[in-house]
C-alpha positions in Angstrom: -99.6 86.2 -50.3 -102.8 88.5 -51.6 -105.2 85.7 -50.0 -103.4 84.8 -46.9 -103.0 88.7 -46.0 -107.0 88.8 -46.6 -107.1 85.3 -44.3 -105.1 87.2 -41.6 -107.4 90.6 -41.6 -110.2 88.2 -41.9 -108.9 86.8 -38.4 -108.3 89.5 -36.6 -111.9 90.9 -37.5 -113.3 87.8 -35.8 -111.0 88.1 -33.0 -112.2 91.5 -32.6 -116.0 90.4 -33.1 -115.6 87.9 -30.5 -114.9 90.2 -27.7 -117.6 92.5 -28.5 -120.2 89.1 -27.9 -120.7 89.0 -31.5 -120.5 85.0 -31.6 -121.9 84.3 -35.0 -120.1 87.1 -36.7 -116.9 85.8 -35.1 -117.8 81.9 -35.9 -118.6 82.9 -40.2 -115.5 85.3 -40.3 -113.2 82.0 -38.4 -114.9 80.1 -40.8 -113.8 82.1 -43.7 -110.5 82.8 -42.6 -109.8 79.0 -42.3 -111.4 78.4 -46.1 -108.6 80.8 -47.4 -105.9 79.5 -45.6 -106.7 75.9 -46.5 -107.7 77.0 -49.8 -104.1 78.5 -50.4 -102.6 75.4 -48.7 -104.6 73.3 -51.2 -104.6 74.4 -54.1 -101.3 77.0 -54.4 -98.6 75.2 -52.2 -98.2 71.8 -54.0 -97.9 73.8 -57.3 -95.2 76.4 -55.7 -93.2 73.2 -54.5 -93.4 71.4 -57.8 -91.4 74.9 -59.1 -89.0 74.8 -56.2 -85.5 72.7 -56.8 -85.1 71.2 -53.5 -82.4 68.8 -54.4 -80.0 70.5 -52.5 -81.2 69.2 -49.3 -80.8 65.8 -50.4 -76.8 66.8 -51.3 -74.7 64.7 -48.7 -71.4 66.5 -47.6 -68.6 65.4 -46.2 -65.9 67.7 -44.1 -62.2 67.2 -43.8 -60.3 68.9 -41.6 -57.3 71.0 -43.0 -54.3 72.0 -41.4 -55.2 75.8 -41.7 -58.5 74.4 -39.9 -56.5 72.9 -37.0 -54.7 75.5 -36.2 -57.6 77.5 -36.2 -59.5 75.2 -34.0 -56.8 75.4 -31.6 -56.7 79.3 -31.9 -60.3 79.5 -31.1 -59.9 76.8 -27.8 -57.0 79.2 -26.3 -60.0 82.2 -26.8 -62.4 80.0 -24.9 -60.0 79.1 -22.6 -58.7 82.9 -21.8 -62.2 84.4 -22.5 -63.6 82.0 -19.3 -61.0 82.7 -17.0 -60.6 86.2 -17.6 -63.7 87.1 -18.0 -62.7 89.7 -20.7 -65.5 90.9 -22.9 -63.2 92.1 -25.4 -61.9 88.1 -25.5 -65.7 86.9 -25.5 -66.6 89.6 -28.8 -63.2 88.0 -30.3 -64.3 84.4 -29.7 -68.0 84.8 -31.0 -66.4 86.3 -34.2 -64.3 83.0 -34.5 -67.3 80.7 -34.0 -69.1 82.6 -36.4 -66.2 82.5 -39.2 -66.5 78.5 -38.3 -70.2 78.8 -39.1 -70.0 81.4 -42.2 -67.6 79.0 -43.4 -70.1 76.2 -43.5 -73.0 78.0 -45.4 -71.1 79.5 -47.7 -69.2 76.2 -48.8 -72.4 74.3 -49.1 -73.7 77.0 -50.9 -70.9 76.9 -53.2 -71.0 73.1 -53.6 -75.2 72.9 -54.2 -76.9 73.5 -57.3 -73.6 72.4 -59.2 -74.3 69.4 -62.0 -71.2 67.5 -63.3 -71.0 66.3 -67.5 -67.8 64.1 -68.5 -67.7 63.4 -72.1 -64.9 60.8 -73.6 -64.6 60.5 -77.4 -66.1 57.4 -78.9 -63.3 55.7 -79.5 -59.8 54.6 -77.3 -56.9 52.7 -77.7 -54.4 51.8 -74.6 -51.1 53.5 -74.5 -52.7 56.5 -76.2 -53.8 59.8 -74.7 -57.3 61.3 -75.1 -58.8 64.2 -74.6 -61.8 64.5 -72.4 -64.3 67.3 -71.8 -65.0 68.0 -68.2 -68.2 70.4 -67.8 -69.4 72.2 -64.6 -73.2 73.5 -64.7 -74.3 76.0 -62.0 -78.0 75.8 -62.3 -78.4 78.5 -59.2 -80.6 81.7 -59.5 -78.1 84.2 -57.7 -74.9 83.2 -56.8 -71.5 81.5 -58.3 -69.7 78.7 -57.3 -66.2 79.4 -56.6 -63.0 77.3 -56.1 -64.4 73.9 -56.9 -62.2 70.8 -57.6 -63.0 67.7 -59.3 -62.0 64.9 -58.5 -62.6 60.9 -59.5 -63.5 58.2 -56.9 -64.2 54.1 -57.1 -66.2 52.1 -54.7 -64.1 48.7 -55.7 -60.7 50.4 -55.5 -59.6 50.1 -58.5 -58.4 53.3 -60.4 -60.0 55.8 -61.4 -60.4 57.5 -65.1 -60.0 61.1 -63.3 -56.5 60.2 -61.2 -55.6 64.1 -61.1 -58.0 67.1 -59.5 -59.4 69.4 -61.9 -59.7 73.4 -60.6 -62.4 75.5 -61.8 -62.1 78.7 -60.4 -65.2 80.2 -61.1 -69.0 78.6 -62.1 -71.1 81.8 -63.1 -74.4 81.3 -62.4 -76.6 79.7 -65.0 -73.6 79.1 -66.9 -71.5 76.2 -67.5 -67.6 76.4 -67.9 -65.5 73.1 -69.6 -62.1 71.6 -69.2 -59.8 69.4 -71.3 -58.4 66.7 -69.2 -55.6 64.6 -70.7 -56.1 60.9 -70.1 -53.9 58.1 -70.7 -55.2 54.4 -70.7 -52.0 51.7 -70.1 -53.8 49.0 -70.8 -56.6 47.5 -72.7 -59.9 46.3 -70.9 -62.5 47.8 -69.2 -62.3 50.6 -67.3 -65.0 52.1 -64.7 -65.6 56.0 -62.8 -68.4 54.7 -60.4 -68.7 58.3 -58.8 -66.8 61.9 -59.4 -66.5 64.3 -55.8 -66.7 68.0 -56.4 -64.6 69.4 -53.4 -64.3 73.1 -52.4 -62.3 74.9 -49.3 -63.8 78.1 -50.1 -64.0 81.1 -48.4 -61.4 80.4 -45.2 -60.3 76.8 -46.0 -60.7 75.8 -42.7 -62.6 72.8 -44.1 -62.6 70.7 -47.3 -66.2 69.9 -47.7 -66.9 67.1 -51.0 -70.2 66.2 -52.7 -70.4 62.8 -54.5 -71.9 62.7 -57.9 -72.7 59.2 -58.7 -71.4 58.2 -62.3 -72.2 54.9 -64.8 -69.2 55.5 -66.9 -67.8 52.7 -68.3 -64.9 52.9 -71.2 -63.9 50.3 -73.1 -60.2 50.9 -74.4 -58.7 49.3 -77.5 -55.6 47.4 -77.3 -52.4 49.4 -78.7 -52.7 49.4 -83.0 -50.1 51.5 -83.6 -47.3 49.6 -85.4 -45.0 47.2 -83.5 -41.5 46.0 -84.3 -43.0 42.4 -85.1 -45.3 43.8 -87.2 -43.1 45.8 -89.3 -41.2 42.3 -89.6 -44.6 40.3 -90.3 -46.0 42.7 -92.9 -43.2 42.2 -95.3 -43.6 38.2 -95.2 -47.4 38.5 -94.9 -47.1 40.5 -98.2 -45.2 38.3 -100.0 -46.8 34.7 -98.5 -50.8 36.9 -99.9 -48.9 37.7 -103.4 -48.2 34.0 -103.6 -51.2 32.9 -102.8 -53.5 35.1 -104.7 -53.1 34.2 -108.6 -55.6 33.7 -111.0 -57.7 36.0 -113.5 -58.1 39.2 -112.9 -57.2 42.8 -114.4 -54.0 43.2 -112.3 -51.1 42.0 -113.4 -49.2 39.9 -110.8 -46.0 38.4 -112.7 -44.6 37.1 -115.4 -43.4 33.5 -116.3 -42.5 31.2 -118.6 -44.6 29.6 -121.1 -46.4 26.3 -120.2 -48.2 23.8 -123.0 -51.1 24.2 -120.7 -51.4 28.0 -120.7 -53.7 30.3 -123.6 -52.1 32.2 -126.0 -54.2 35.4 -125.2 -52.0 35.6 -121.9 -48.6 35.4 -123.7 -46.8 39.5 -123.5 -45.0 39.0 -126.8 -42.9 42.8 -126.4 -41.6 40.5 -123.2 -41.3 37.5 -126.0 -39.5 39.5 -128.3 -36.9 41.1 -126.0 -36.3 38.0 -123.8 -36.3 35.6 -127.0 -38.2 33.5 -124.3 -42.1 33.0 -124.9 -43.5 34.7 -121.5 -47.0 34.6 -120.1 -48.5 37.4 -117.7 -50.4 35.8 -114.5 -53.1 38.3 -113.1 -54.0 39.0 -109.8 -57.3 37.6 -108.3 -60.4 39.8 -108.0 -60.6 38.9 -103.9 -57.0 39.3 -103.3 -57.8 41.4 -100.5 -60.6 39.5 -99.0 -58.6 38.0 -95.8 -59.4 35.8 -92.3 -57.6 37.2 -89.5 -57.7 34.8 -86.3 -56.6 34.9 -82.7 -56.0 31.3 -81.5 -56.0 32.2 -77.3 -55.0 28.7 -76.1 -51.9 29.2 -74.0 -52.1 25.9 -72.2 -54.0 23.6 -70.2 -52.5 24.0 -67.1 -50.1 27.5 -66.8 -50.5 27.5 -62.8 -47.9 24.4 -62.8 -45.4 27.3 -64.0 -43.1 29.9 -62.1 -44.5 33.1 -61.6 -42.0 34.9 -63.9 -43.0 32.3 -66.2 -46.7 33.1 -66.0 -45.3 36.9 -66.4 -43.5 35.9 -69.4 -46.7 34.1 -71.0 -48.9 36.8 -70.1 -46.9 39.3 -71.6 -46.3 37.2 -74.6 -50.2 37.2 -75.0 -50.8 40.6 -74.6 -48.3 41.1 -77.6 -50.2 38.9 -79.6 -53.5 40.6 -79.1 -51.8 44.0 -80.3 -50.5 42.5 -83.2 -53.7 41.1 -83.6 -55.3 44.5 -83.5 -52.7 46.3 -85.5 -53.0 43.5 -88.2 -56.6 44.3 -88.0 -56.1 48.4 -88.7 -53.5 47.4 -91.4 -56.4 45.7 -93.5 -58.7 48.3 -92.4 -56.3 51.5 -93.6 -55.8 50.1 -96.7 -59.8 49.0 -97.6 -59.4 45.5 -97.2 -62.4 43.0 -97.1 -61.8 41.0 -93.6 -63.5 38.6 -91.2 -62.0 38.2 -87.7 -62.3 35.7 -85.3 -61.4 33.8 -81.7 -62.9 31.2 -80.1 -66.3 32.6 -79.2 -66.6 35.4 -82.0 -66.8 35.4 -85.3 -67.6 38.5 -87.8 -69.0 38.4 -90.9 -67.1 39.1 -94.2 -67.3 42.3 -94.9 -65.3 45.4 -96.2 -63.0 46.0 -92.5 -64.3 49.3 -91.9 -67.3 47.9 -91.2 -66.2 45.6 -88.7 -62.9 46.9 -88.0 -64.6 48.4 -84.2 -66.8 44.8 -83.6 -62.8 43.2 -83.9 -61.2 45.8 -81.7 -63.6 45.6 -78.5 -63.3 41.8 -78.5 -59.5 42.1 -78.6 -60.1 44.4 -75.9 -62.0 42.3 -73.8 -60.5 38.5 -74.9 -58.7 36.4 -72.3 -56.4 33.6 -72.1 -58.1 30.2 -72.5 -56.5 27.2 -70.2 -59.0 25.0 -71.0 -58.6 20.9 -72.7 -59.9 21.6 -75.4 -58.9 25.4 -76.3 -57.4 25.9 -79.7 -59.7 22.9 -81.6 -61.5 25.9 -83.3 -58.7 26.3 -85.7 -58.7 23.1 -87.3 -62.2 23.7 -88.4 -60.3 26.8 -90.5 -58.6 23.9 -93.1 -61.7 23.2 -94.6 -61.5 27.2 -96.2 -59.2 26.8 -99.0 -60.6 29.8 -101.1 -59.7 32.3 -98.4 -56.1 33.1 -97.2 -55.7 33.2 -93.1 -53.6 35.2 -90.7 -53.3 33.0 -87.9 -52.0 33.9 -84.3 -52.3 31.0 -82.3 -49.6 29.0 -79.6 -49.9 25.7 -80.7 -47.4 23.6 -81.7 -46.4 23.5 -85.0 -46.8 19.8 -85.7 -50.4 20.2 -84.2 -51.4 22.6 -87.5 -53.8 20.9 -89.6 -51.3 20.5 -93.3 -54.4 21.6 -95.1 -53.7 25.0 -93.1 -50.1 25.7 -94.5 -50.8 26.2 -98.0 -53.3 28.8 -97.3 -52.5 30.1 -94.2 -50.1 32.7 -92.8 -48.9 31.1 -89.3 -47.2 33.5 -86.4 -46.7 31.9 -83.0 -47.6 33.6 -80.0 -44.0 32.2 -78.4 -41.9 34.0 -81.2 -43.4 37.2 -79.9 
């Protein structure tokens, strides 16, 4: 400002030096003046601008028309209409303070909605059929003045549901402050779900108008499939326990049973307090060392060709499948609460052995994301399992039971997906 002001006198000096005949003085000082000017244009503007947040002029809003607006609009039409056939000045000072409500209304709103930035943080982790707890923060990066009245809302381009289906109401931003709130959300079913964009909405000061700003968002959750405990699984746990106790004998430091004698067995493993009180000779049987190393599978063959069935038949399937994926899944945390050593696998995924909290997340987002498979040949992947006798196998799978490999029986824990 020091160096234009000194431009300008410069100016007027050779303005003044031009009407006294004084050419060259005027053409040096015109000169000069210009050299400033540009100079200052140069050299000072680009930097200012670079400081300057001019995003706001790139905001898009969009106006909705409220009823209070209508009625105002229709308010201020009767003024226009009485003010021109009248002539009453009184009538004309009443309608110009209407238009200019209509236009205060309009700066103030996009003042409100401008220099606003929008953060939605989800926690790391979600299963369906469970609520969550999101963090919804509001940023008012503007020097002077608040934002008031703002409402968030959540919109999709496809048309499919949004993660924010209810408006949340922050009453007051302070400027170059930020202010949260928790949002309850509930997911109903596994899968993936998308927020492609969030619109921050405001009727302040009159609420004549609803003006909206769209914040573009990437957010993409994946949610679990439900792992809290179903009736089947309350029934499969006992039989699973039992079918694992069976299966996993040999040496170890646990004891597992006891049993009679047999010419084949050592002395070192006879209990002789059992001996002596039983007047039987008894032998103690140990648990194995991997008893808790176990192969969880989800077979998701359902047929080759489900459209040839009723609709509520496809209904019946589909829901049948979905139970099996969640007693998949809460097969899965079962192993995992109790520090199991798991693989899991399906069709097209297969984790390595390892202790399940490891893997137990890897498991859950491909029963999150697996479909049915209607294909020929779906469900051959599971007689490849028969060769692995030295690991015992949960197997969820809808295939008949005389297509089971018999190699799979004796080490295998079978549930059908049609029992579900």
């Amino acid at each position: 400002m020091l160096v234009l002001s000194v431009a300008l006198l410069v100016s007027l000096f050779s303005a003044a030096a031009a009407q006294q005949g004084r050419i060259w003085v005027a053409a040096v000082s015109t000169a000069v003046a210009l050299g400033l000017a540009g100079w200052v244009g140069i050299a000072i503007v680009p930097t200012l601008a670079r400081r300057t947040n001019l995003r706001w002029l790139a905001y898009q809003v969009d106006y909705r028309l409220t009823r209070e607006g209508i009625f105002y609009l229709a308010a201020v039409v009767v003024l226009v209409l009485a003010a021109v056939n009248t002539g009453n000045n009184l009538l004309f000072m009443l309608l110009a303070c209407a238009l200019a409500g209509i236009l205060i209304s309009g700066v103030l709103s996009r003042a409100v909605l401008t220099g606003v930035e929008l953060k939605f943080d989800l926690p790391e982790h979600i299963f369906a059929e469970r609520p969550v707890l999101a963090e919804l923060e509001l940023r008012n990066d503007k020097q002077l003045w608040p934002s008031i009245s703002l409402r968030v809302t959540g919109e999709n381009k496809t048309g499919s549901d949004p993660l924010l289906t209810t408006p949340v109401f922050f009453p007051y931003v302070p400027r170059l402050s930020s202010v949260q709130q928790k949002v309850e959300l509930k997911f109903p079913h596994r899968g993936v779900y998308r927020q492609d964009a969030f619109a921050i909405r405001t009727r302040f000061p009159f609420g004549f108008f609803e003006k909206s700003r769209r914040v573009d968002s990437q957010i993409e959750i994946l949610a679990y499939p439900r792992v809290e405990p179903a009736d089947q699984f309350y029934e499969v746990l006992p039989l699973l326990s039992g079918e694992m106790a069976s299966y996993f004998r040999g040496r170890g430091h646990e004891l597992h049973s006891l049993r009679p004698y047999q010419p084949t067995d050592s002395a070192r493993f006879v209990d002789w307090k059992t001996t002596a009180r039983t007047g039987q000779l008894m032998v103690r049987e140990f648990a194995r060392e991997d008893e808790r190393r176990v192969l969880i599978v989800l077979d998701p063959f359902i047929g080759s060709d489900p459209g040839g069935a009723t609709e509520a038949a496809q209904a019946k399937l589909a829901e049948r499948f979905e139970r099996a994926v969640s007693l998949a899944a809460s097969i899965v945390w079962h192993f995992y609460e109790i520090g199991s050593v798991i693989q899991f696998r399906t069709d097209r995924f297969a984790s390595p052995m390892a202790p399940a909290g490891e893997i137990v997340y890897e498991a859950l987002r491909e029963l999150a994301r697996i479909e049915p498979d209607t294909s020929a040949t779906g469900g051959a992947f599971v007689d490849e399992l028969a060769r692995e006798h030295e690991i015992f196998k949960i197997i969820l799978t809808r295939r008949p039971q005389h297509s089971i490999p018999t190699a799979l029986w004796s080490s295998s824990y079978i549930v059908f997906i049609d029992t579900l």
